[in-house]
C-alpha positions as a printed Julia matrix, in Angstrom:
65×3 Matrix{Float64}:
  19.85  -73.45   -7.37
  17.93  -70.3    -5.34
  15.74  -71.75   -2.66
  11.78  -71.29   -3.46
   9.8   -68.56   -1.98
   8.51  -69.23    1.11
   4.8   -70.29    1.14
   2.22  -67.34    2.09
   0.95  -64.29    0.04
   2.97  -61.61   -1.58
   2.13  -58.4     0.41
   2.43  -55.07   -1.11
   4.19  -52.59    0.71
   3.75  -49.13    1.58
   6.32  -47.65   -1.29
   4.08  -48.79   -3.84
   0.89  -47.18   -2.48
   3.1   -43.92   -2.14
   5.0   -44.14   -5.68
   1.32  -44.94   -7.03
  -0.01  -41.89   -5.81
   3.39  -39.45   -6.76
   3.44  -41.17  -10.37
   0.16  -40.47  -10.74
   0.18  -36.54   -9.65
   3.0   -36.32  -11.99
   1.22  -37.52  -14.79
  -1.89  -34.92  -13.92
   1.17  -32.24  -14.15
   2.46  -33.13  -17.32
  -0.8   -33.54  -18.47
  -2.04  -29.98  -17.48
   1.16  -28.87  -18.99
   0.4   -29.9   -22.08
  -2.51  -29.03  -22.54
  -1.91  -25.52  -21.54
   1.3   -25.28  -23.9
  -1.35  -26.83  -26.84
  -3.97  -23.71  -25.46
  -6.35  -26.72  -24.45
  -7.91  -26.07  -21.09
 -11.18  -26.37  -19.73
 -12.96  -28.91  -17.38
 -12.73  -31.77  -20.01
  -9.26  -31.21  -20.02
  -9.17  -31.74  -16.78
 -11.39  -34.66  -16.33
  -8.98  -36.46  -19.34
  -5.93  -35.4   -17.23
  -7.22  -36.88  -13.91
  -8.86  -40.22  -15.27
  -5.16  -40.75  -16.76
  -3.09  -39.88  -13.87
  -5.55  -42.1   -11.81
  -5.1   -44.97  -14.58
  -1.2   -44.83  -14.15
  -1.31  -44.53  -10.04
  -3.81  -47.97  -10.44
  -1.65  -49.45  -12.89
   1.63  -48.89  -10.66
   0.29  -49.76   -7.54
  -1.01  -52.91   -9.07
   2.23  -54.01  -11.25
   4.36  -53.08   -8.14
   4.28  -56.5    -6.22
């Protein structure tokens, strides 16, 4: 049987603030990508693509205990 975890809080660590932040400038790339190989561009086309990539670096930061 494993032993428990010891008491205290989970902390997260630096890598996750980090791959947050990469994951979400890749997403912004993709997303500008796309949209430029669909010949959608403009500023609400980039407002969509930063709100997402910010979404996904939130999300992983958060997820990644």
């Amino acid at each position: 049987m494993a032993a428990p975890f010891p008491a205290g809080k989970i902390k997260r660590g630096r890598a996750s603030l980090i791959g947050g932040i990469v994951t979400g400038l890749c997403v912004l790339g993709l997303w500008m990508a796309g949209a430029a190989s669909l010949g959608v561009g403009g500023v609400g086309a980039t407002v969509l693509g930063v709100l997402a990539g910010a979404g996904v670096a939130v999300w992983v930061r958060v997820a990644d205990l």
